[in-house]
C-alpha positions as CSV (number, residue, x, y, z in Angstrom):
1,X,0.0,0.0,0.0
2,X,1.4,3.3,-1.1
3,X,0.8,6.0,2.3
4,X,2.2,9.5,0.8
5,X,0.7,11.3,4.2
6,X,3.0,13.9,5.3
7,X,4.4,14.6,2.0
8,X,4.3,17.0,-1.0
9,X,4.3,16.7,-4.6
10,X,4.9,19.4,-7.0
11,X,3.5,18.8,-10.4
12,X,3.9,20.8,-13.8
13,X,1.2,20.3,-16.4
14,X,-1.3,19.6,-14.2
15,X,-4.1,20.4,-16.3
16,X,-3.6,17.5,-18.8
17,X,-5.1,14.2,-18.9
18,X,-1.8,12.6,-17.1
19,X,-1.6,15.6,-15.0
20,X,-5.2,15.1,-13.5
21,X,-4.6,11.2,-13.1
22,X,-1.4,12.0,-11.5
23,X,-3.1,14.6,-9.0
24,X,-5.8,12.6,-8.1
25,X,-3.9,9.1,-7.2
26,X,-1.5,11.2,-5.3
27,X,-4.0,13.1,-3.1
28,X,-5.8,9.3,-2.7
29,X,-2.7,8.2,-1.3
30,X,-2.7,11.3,1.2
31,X,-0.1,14.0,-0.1
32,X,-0.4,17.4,-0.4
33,X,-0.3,18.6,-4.0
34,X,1.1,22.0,-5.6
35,X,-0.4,21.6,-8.9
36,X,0.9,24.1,-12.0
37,X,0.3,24.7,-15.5
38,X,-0.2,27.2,-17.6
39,X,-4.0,27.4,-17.6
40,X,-4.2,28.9,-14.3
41,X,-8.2,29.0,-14.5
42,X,-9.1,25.6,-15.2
43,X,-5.8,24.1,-12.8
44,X,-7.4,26.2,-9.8
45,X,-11.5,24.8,-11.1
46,X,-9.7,21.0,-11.0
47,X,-7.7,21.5,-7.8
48,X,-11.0,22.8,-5.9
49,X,-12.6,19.8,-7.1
50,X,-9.7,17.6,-6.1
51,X,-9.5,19.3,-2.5
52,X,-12.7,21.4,-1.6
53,X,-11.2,22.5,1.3
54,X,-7.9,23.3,-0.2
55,X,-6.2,21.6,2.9
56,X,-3.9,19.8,0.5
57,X,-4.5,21.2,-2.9
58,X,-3.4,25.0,-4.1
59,X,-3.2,25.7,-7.7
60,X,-0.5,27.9,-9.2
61,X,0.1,29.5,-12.7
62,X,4.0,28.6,-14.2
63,X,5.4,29.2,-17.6
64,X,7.3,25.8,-18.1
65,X,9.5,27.5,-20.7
66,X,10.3,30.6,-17.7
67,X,12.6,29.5,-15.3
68,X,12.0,32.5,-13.0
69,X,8.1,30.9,-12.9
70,X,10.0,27.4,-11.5
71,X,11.5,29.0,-8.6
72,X,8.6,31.0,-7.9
73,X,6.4,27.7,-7.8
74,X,9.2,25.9,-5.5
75,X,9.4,29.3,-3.1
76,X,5.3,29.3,-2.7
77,X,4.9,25.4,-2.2
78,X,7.6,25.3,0.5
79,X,5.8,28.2,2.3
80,X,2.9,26.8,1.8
81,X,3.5,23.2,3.4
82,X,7.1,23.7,4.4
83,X,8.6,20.8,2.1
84,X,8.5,19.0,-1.3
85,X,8.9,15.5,-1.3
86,X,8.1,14.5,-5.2
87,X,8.6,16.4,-8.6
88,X,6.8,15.6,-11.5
89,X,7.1,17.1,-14.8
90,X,4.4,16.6,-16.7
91,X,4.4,19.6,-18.9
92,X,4.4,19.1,-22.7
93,X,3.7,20.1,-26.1
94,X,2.8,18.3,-29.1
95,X,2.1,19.8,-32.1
96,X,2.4,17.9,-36.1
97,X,4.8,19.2,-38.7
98,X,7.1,17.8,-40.6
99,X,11.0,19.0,-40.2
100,X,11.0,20.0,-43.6
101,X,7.8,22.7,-42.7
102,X,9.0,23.3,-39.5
103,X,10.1,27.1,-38.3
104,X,13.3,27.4,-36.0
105,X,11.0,29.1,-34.1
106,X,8.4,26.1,-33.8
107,X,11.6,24.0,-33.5
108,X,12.7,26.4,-30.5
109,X,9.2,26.2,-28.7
110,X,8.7,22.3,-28.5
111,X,12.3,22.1,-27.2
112,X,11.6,25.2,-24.5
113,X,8.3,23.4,-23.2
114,X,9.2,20.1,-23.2
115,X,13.0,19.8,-22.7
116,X,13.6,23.4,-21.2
117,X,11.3,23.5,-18.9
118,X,12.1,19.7,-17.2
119,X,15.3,21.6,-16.6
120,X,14.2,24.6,-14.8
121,X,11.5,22.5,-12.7
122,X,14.0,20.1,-11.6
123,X,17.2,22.9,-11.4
124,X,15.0,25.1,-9.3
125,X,13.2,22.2,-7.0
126,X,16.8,19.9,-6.3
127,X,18.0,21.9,-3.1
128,X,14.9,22.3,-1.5
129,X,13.5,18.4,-2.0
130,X,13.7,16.1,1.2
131,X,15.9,13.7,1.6
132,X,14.5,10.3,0.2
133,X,12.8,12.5,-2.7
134,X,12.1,11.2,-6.0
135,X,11.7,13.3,-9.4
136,X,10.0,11.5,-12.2
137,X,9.8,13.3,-15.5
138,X,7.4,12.0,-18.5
139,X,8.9,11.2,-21.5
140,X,7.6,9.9,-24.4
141,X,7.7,6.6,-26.9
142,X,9.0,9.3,-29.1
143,X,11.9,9.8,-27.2
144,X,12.8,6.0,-27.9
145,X,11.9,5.4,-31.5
146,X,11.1,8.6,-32.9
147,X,7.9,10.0,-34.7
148,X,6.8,10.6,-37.7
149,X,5.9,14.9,-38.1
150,X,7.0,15.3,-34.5
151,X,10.8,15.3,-34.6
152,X,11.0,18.4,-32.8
153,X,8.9,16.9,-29.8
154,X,11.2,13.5,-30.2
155,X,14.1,15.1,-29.5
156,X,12.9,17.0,-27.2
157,X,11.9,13.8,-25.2
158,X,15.3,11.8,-26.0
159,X,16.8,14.8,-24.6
160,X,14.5,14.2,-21.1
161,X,15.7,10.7,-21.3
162,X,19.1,11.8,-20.5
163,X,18.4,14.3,-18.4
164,X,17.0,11.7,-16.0
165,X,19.6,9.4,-16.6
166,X,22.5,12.5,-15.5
167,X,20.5,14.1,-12.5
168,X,20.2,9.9,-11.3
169,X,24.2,10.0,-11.1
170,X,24.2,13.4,-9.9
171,X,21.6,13.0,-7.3
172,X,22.4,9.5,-5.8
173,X,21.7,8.2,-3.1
174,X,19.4,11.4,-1.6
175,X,17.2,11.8,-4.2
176,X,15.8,8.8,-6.8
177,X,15.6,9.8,-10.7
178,X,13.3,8.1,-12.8
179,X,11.2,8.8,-16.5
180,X,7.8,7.3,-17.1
181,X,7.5,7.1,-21.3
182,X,3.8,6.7,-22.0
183,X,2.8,5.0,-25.3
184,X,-0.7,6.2,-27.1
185,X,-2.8,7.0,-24.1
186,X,-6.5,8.2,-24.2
187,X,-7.1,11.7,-24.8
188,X,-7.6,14.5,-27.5
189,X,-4.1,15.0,-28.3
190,X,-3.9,11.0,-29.7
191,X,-7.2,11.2,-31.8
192,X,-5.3,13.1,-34.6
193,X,-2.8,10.7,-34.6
194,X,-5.0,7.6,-34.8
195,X,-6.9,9.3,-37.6
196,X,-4.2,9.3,-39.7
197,X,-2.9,5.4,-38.0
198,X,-5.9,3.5,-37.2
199,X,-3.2,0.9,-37.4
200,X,-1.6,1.6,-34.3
201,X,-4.1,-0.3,-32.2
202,X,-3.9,-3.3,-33.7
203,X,-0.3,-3.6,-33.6
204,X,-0.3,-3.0,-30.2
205,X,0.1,-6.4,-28.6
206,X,-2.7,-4.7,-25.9
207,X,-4.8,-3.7,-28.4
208,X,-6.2,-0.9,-26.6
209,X,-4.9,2.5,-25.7
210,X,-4.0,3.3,-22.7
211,X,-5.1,5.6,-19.6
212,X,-3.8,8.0,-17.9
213,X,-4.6,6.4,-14.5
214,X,-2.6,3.5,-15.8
215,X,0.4,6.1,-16.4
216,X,-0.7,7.4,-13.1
217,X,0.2,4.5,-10.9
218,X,3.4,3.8,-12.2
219,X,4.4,7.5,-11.7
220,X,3.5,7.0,-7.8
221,X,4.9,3.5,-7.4
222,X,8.3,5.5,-8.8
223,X,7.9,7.8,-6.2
224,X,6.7,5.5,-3.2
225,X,9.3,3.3,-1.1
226,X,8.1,0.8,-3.4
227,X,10.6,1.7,-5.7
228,X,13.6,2.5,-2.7
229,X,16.4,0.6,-5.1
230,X,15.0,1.8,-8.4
231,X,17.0,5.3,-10.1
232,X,18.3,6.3,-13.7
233,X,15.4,3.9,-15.3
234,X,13.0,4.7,-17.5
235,X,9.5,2.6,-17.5
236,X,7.6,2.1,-20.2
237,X,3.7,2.4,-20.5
238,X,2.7,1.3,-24.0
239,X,1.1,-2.1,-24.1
240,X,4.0,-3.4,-26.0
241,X,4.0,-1.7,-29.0
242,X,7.3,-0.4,-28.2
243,X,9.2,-3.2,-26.4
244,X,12.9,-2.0,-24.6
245,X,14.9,-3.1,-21.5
C-alpha cells in the first residue's frame, strides 16, 4: 500500500489528462499537491474539485519555458507546506509538422516546453526536495523510436531521457531519478494521430490504448518506497507496441 501522508508533490502540467490522473492518485494516497500549469483557470477549477477545502490542494500558474516561474512555484509550495517530497514534470507540447515545414521558431518552442522546462522544474526544486525525494519526469515513446511529423517533440523527449539518466548520477543516493514514457494514451491529443494510423491499435500487442490512470500508478509507485532501489530507469507504459529493456 502506497501511504504519501505527510508529503508533497509538486506537479507541472497539471491540467492535462496525465496531469489530473497524476493529482488525483497522489492526493488518494494522502499528499499534499502543488499543482501548476499554464492554464491557471481551469488548474485552480480541478484542484477545488480535487480538494474542496484546499487543505492539501493549491493551484499555481508557471510558464514551463520561464525559469523564474520554476522558482517561484518551489518558493510558494515550500511556504505553503514547508517541504517538497516529489517532482513531477508533466508539462508538454505536441504539435504535427514535418521538419522539412517546421520554423526554427516552432523548432525552438517544442524544445523550450518540453525539454527546457524539465530543466528549470528540476534545477529550481533539487535543493529544496527532502531527503528520500524522487523526481520522475514523463517522456515519451517518441523519445525511444522517434515519430513521424514530430521530430521536434522526439528530441525534445530523448533529450529528457538523459536528463533523467544524468540528474540519477548526480543526485544519488538522496534523491531517486526516474522517467515514465507513455505510449498512445487516451485523450484528444492522440485522436489526430489515430486518424491518420488506425493501425496503431492493432499492432499494439494490448490492443487498446491506454489511460492516464494507468500512467498514473506507475508515476506513484516511482515515487513511493516501493521503488527505494529503483533510479536512472525509465519505465515504459505502452502495451508493447514499443518493447525495450
Amino acid at each position: 500500500m502506497i501511504d504519501f501522508s505527510g508529503k508533497v508533490l509538486l506537479l507541472t502540467g497539471a491540467n492535462g489528462a496525465i496531469g489530473r490522473a497524476v493529482a488525483q492518485r497522489f492526493h488518494s494516497h494522502g499528499a499534499a499537491c502543488v499543482l501548476t500549469d499554464l492554464d491557471e483557470d481551469s488548474t485552480a477549477v480541478f484542484a477545488h474539485k480535487l480538494d474542496p477545502g484546499g487543505a492539501r490542494a493549491v493551484a499555481l500558474p508557471q510558464d514551463a519555458t520561464q525559469a523564474g516561474d520554476a522558482a517561484r512555484v518551489v518558493a510558494a509550495a515550500l511556504a505553503r507546506f514547508g517541504r517538497i517530497d516529489a517532482l513531477v514534470t508533466a508539462a508538454g507540447f505536441y504539435r504535427d509538422r514535418l521538419v522539412t515545414e517546421m520554423s526554427e521558431a516552432e523548432w525552438r518552442q517544442s524544445l523550450a516546453i518540453n525539454l527546457d522546462g524539465v530543466f528549470h522544474s528540476c534545477h529550481a526544486a533539487i535543493p529544496h526536495l527532502a531527503e528520500g525525494g524522487a523526481i520522475v519526469n514523463i517522456a515519451s515513446m517518441a523519445g525511444h523510436r522517434g515519430s513521424y511529423a514530430h521530430a521536434h517533440y522526439a528530441a525534445a523527449k530523448g533529450g529528457v531521457l538523459s536528463l533523467t539518466r544524468s540528474l540519477a548520477l548526480e543526485l544519488a543516493p538522496r534523491i531517486r531519478v526516474n522517467a515514465v514514457s507513455p505510449g498512445l494514451i487516451e485523450g484528444p491529443m492522440v485522436q489526430p494521430l489515430l486518424a491518420k494510423k488506425p493501425e496503431l491499435i492493432p499492432n499494439t500487442p494490448m490492443k487498446r490504448l491506454g489511460t492516464a490512470e494507468e500512467v498514473a500508478g506507475v508515476v506513484a509507485f516511482l515515487c513511493s518506497d516501493l521503488a527505494g532501489f529503483v533510479t536512472g530507469e525509465t519505465i515504459h507504459v505502452n502495451g508493447g507496441l514499443h518493447i525495450a529493456s
